[in-house]
C-alpha positions as CSV (number, residue, x, y, z in Angstrom):
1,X,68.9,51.4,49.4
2,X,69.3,49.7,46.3
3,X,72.5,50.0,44.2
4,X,74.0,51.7,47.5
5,X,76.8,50.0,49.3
6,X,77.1,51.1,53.2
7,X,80.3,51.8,54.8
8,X,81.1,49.1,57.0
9,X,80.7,50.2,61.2
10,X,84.4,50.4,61.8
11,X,85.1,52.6,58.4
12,X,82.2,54.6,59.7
13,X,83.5,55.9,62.7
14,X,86.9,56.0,62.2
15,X,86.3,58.9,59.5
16,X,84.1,60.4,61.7
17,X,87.1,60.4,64.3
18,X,89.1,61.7,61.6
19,X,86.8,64.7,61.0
20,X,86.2,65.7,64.3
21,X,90.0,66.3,65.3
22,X,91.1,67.2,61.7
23,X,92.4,70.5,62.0
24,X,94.3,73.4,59.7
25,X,95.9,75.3,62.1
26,X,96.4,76.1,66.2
27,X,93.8,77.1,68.3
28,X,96.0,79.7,70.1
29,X,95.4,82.0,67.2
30,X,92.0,82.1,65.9
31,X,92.3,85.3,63.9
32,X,94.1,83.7,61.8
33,X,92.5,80.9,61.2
34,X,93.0,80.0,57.4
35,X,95.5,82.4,56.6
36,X,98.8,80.7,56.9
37,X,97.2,77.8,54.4
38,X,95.5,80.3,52.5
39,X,99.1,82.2,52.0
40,X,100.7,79.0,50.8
41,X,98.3,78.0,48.5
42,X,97.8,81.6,47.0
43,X,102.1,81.5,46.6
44,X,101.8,77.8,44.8
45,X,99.3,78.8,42.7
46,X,100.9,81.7,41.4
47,X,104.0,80.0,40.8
48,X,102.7,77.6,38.7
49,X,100.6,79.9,37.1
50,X,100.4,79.4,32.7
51,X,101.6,82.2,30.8
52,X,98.4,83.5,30.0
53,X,98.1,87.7,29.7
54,X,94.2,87.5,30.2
55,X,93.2,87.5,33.6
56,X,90.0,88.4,35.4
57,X,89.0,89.4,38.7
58,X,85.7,88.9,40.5
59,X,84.1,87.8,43.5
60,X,83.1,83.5,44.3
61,X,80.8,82.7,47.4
62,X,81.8,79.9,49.3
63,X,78.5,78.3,50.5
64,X,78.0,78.5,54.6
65,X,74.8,78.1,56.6
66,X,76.2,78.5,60.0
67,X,76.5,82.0,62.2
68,X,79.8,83.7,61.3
69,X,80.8,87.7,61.3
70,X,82.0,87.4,58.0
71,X,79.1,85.7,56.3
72,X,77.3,87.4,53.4
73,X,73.9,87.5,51.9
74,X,73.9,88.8,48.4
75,X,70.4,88.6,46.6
76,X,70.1,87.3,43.1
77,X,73.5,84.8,43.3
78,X,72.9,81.1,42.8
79,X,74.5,80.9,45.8
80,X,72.8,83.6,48.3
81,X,74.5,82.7,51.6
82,X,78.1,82.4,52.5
83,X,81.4,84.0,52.6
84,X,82.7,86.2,49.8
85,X,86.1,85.6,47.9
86,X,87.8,88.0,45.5
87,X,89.3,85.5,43.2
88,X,91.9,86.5,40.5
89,X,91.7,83.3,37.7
90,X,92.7,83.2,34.1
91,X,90.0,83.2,31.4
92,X,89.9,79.3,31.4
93,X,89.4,79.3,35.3
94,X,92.9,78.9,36.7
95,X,92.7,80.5,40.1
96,X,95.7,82.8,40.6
97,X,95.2,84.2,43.9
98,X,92.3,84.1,46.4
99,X,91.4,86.9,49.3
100,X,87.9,86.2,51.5
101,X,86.1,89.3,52.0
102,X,86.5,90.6,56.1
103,X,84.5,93.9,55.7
104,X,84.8,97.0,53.8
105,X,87.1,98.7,56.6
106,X,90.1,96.0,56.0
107,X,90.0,95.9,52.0
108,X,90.5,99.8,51.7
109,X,94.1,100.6,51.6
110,X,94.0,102.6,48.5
111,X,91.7,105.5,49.6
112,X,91.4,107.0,46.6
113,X,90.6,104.0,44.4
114,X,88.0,103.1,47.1
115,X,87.4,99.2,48.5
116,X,86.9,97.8,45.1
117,X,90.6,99.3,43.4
118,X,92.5,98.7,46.7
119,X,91.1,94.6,46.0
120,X,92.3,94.8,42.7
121,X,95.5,96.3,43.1
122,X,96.2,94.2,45.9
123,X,95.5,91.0,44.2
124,X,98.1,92.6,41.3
125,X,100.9,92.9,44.4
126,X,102.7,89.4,43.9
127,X,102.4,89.3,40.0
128,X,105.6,89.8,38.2
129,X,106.0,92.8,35.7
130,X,107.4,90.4,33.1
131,X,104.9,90.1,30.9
132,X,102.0,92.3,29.6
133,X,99.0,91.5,30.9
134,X,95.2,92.5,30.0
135,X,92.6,92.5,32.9
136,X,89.3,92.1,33.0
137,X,87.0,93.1,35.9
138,X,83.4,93.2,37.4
139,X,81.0,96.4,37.7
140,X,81.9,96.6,41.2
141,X,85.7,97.3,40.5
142,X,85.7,99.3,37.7
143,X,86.3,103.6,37.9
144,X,88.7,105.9,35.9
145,X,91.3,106.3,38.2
146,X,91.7,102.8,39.2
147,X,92.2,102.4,34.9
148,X,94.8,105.3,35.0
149,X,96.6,103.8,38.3
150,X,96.5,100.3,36.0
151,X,97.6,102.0,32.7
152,X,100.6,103.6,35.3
153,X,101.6,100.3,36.3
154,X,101.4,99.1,32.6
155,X,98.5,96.9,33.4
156,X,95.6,97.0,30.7
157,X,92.2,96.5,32.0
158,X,88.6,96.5,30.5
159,X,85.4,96.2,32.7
160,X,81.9,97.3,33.2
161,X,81.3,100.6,34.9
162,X,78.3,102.3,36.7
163,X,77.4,105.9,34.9
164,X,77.9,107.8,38.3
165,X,81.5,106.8,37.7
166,X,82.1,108.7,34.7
167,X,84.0,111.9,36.2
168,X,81.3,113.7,34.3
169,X,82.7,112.5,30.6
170,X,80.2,113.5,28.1
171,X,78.6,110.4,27.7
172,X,74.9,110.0,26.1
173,X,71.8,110.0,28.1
174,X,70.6,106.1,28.2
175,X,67.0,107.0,27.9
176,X,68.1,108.4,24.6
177,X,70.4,105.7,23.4
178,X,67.5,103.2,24.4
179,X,65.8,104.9,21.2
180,X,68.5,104.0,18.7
181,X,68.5,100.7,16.5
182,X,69.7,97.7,18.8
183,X,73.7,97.8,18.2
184,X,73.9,101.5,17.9
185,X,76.8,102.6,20.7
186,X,78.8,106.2,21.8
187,X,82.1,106.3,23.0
188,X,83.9,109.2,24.5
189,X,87.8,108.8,24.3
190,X,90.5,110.7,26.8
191,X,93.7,111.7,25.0
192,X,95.6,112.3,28.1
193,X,95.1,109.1,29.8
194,X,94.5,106.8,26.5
195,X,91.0,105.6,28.4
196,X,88.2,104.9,26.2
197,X,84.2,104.8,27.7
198,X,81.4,102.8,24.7
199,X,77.9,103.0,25.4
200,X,76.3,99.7,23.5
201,X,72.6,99.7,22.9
202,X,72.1,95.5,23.6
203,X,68.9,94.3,25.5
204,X,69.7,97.8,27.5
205,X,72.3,100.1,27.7
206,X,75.8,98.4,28.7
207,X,78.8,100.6,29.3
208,X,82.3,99.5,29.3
209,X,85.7,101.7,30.0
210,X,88.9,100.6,28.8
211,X,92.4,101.5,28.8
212,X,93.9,99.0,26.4
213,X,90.8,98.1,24.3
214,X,89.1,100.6,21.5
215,X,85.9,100.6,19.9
216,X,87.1,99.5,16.4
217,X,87.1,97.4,14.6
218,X,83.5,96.8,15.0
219,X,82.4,93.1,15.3
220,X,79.0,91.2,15.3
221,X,76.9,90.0,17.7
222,X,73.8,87.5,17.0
223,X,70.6,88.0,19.3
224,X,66.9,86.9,19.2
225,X,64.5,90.0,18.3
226,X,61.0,89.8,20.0
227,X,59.6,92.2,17.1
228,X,61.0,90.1,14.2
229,X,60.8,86.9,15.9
230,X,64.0,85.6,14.7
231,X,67.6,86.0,15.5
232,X,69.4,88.7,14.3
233,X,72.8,90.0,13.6
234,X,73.8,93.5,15.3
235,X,77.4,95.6,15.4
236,X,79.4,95.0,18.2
237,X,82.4,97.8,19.6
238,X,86.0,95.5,20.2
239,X,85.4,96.2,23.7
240,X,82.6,94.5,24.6
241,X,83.5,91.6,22.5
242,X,87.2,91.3,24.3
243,X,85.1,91.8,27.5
244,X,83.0,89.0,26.7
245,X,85.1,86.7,25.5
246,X,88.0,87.0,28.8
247,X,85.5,88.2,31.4
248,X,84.5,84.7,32.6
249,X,87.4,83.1,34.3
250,X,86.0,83.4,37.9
251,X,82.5,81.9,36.4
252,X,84.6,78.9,34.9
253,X,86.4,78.1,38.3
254,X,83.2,78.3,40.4
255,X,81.5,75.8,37.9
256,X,84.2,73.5,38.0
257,X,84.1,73.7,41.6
258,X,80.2,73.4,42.1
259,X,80.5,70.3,39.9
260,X,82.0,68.1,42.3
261,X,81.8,70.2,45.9
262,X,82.7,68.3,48.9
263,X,79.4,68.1,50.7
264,X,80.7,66.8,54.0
265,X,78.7,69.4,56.7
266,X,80.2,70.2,60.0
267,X,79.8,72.6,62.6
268,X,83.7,74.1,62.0
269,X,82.9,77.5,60.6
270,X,86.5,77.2,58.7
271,X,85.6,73.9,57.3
272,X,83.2,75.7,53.8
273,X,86.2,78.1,52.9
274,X,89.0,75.1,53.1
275,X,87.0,72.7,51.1
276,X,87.1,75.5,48.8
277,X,90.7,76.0,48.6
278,X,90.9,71.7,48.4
279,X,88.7,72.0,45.6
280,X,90.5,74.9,43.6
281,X,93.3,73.5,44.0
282,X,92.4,70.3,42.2
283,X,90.8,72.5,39.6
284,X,94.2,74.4,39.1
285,X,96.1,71.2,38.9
286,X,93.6,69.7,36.6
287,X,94.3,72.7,34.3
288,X,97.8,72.3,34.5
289,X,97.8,68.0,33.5
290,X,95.5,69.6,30.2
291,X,98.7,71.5,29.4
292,X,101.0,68.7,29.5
293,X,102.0,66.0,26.5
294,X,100.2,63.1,29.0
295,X,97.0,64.6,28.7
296,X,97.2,63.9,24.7
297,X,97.9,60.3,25.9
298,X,95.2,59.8,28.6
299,X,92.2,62.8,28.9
300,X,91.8,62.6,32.6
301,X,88.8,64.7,32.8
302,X,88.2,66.8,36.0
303,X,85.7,63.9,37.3
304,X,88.8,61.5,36.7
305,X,91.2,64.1,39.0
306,X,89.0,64.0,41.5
307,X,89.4,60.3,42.1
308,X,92.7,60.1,41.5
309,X,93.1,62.8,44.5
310,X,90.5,60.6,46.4
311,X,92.6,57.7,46.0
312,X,95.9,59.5,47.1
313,X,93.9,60.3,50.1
314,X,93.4,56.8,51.3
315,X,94.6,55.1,53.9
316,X,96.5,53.0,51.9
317,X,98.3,56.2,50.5
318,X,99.8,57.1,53.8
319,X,102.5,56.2,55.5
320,X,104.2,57.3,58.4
321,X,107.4,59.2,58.4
């Protein structure tokens, strides 16, 4: 135990007494357990929100062990087991609005545009039409009609998108891309809509549809080649270099948020998911202090935030009405 400085008995158990009957909301309706402080959190944070027109949308997992309907596995993620979040951020990780994942039946209002458009297009529902905005969004969202149901709403959007959701466009066989130089690509463009679809021969074939991005001009991309055993320079379609360069907004607010997690464990099923909104929202208001003329003063980093929220948090800080 050296270097470690123990709690004193009393301080011990009092926050243990604290986090046994620390509660969110009442019992009476458990359905809704979360969603009266997820609701005033989601209407804070977007009105405080930064004027910023690039915006992603993809999904965070909120780490949970316990036994829970809504509990995912998802194979590959750093973090396997938990509940799922659609989270809507700006490219430098400001969350905008947050909506946890309760089964494929409840996020499908938008029959058409299937569960991953209706997500999108219901994260979109509270933002103003004031400013033009450019959206970026994961494989699982992305298909033609939720671009021309964007494009309608004068939303731009760019995102990855599975082959099968092409509507048939004449697109090249990736087999026979694959056997083009590395940064070769083919693009099919619809007049009627304005969409665009690039095929990009990278380390495989990555296709990308956008209504607001086109393939020109053509930039340049820098990746190590096993043949030549050096790095090289290859072409590079707008689109996939806009999509890169705005896609990782929801990344940037999980890291921030995996940084310094609370760790405290408890048997309260709802305990993972507010932590998670605790934490975000420190994030969002650290984000905000960088965008102020006291952050030229005194560069509070998000380490610094967090103790300064700690501190608020003591006893000391309260006092009674």
């Amino acid at each position: 135990m050296c270097g470690t400085q123990l709690l004193p008995e009393h301080c011990r158990e009092k926050f243990e007494d604290l986090l046994r009957y620390f509660d969110i909301s009442n019992n009476s309706n458990l359905q809704a357990k979360v969603r009266h402080l997820l609701a005033l959190l989601n209407e804070r944070w977007l009105l405080f929100k930064l004027p910023i027109c690039h915006l992603s949308i993809d999904e965070s997992m909120i780490p949970y062990f316990g036994k829970h309907g809504c509990k995912q596995h998802i194979h590959g993620k750093l973090i396997c087991f938990g509940y799922k979040m659609w989270s809507f951020a700006t490219y430098h990780g400001y969350l905008i609005q947050g909506e946890p994942y309760q089964g494929a039946s409840t996020s499908c209002d938008i029959p058409e545009l299937g569960m991953g458009g209706s997500v999108v297009m219901d994260l979109l529902s509270e933002l103003s039409s004031d400013q033009k905005y450019c959206l970026y969004i994961d494989i699982l969202f992305t298909s033609l009609p939720l671009l021309d149901h964007l494009a309608a709403d004068s939303f731009g959007a760019t995102g990855t998108m599975r082959i099968n959701r092409s509507k048939k466009a004449p697109l090249k066989n990736p087999k026979d891309l694959l056997k083009t130089a590395r940064g070769s690509h083919h693009f099919v463009h619809d007049e009627s809509s304005g969409s665009v679809i690039v095929q990009w021969h990278d380390s495989n074939i990555v296709t990308i549809a956008s209504n607001c991005h086109s393939v020109n001009p053509l930039g340049q991309a820098r990746r190590w080649s096993h043949k030549e055993k050096k790095i090289i320079t290859i072409s590079q379609p707008h689109t996939v270099a806009a999509y890169n360069t705005y896609m990782g907004g929801v990344d940037r607010l999980d890291q921030n948020i995996a940084t310094y997690r609370i760790s405290v464990r408890t048997t309260k099923w709802w305990w993972s998911i507010f932590s998670f909104l605790l934490s975000a929202t420190v994030n969002n208001a650290w984000l905000l202090y960088r965008e102020t003329d006291s952050y030229s003063v005194d560069k509070l980093d998000l380490l610094g935030v967090h103790a300064t929220h700690c501190q608020c948090l003591s006893t000391d800080a309260w006092k009674p009405l």
